[in-house]
C-alpha positions in Angstrom: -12.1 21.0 -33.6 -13.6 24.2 -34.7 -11.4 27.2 -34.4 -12.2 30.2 -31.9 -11.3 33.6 -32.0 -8.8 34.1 -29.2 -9.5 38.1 -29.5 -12.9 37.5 -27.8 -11.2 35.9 -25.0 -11.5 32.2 -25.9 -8.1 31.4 -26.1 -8.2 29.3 -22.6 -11.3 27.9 -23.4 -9.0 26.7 -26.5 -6.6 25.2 -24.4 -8.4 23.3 -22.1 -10.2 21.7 -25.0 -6.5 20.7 -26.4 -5.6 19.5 -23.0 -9.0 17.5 -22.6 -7.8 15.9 -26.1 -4.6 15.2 -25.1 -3.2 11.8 -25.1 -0.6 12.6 -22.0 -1.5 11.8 -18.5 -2.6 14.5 -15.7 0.2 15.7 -13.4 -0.9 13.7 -10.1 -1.6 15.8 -7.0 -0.4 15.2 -3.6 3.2 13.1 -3.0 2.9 11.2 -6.2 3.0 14.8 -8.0 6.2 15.7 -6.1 7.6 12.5 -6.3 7.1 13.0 -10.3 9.0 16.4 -9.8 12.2 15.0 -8.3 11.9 12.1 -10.6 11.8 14.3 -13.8 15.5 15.5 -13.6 18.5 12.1 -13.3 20.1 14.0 -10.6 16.8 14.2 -8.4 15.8 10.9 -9.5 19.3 8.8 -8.2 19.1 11.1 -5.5 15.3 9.8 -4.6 16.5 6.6 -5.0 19.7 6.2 -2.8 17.6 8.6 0.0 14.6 5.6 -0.4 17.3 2.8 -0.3 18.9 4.2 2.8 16.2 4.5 4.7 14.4 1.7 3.6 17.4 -1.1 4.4 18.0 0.8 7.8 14.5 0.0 8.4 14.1 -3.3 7.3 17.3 -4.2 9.3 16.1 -2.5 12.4 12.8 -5.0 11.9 14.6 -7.7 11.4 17.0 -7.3 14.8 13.4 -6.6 16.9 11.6 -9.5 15.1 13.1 -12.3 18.0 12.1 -9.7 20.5 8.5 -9.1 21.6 7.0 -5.9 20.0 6.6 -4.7 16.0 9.4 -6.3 14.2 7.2 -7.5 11.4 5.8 -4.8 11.4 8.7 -2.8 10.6 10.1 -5.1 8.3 7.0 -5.1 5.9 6.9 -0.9 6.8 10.5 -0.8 5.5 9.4 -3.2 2.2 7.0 -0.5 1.4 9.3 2.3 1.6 12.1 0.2 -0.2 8.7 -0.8 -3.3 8.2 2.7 -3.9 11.6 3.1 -5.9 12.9 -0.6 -6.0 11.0 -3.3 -8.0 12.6 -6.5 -6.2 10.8 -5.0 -3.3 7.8 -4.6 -4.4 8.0 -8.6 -5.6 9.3 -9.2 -1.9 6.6 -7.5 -0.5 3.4 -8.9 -2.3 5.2 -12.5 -1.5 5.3 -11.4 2.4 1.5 -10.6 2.4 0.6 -13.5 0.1 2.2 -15.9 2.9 1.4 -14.0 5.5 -2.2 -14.0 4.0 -1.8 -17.7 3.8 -0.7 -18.3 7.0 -3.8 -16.6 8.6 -6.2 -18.7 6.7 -4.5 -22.0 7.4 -4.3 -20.8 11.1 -8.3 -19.7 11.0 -8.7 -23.5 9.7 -7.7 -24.9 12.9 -9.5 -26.8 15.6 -8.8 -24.9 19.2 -6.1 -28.1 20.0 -3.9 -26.4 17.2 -4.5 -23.0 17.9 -3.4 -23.8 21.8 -0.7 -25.6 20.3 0.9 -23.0 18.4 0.3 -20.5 20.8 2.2 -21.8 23.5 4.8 -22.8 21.1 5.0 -18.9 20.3 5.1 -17.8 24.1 7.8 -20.6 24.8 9.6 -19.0 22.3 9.7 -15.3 22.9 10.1 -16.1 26.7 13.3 -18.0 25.8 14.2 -15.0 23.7 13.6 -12.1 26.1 15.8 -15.0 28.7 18.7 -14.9 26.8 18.4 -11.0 25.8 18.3 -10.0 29.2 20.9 -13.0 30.0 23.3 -10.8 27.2 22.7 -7.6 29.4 23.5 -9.0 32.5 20.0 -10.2 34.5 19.5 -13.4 34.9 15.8 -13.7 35.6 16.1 -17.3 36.9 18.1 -16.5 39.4 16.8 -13.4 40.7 13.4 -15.6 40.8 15.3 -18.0 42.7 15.7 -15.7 45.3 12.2 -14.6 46.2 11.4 -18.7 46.7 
């Protein structure tokens, strides 16, 4: 590299042909640059990581207790994974497993003849009406009988 007189004024011309030389990395823009920033002191880094954890779990668990329920447990169980794979490496394992089956799921599903595909999706129905039964059963309504009624 040829040397420059920083009197004239090239001294950040200078520098930015060091940093373009540079073996180390950009700083990333955006969250992954803040994340970065807490991550670069051990305090702000265990902090990150317990904050992530927290409200990962609570997420995954709150997926997990609406998955028997109709609605988006699933949905908030895999959210959850991909808050808890930010910070956690078991997750992220966890997580490409859950797509990779779900993945495989859907193609074996898309394989079907219409007989299987009626099949399994009156199996489903059975199964979250038997569900919401016996939730609504736990909160006191008995839909049979109330049904029973009007009849």
């Amino acid at each position: 590299m040829q040397i420059k007189n920083s009197d004239t004024g090239d001294a950040d011309v200078i520098k930015e042909e060091a940093a373009d030389q540079s073996p180390m990395p950009e700083r990333r823009e955006g969250i992954h640059g803040w994340l970065d920033g807490i991550r670069s002191t051990r305090t702000g880094a265990l902090t990150l990581k317990i904050v992530v954890g927290v409200i990962g779990t609570l997420m995954v668990v709150g997926g997990l207790i609406m998955v028997p329920f109709p609605g988006p447990g699933w949905l908030v169980v895999f959210a959850g994974l991909a808050v808890l794979a930010t910070e956690f490496h078991w997750a992220h394992k966890l997580l490409e497993f859950g797509k990779r089956t779900l993945h495989a799921w859907t193609q074996w599903y898309k394989r079907q003849g219409w007989g299987v595909r009626i099949v399994v999706l009156i199996v489903t129905l059975a199964a979250a009406a038997v569900i919401v039964y016996f939730g609504l059963r736990t909160l006191g309504f008995d839909v049979i009988a109330i049904a029973t009624r009007y009849i």
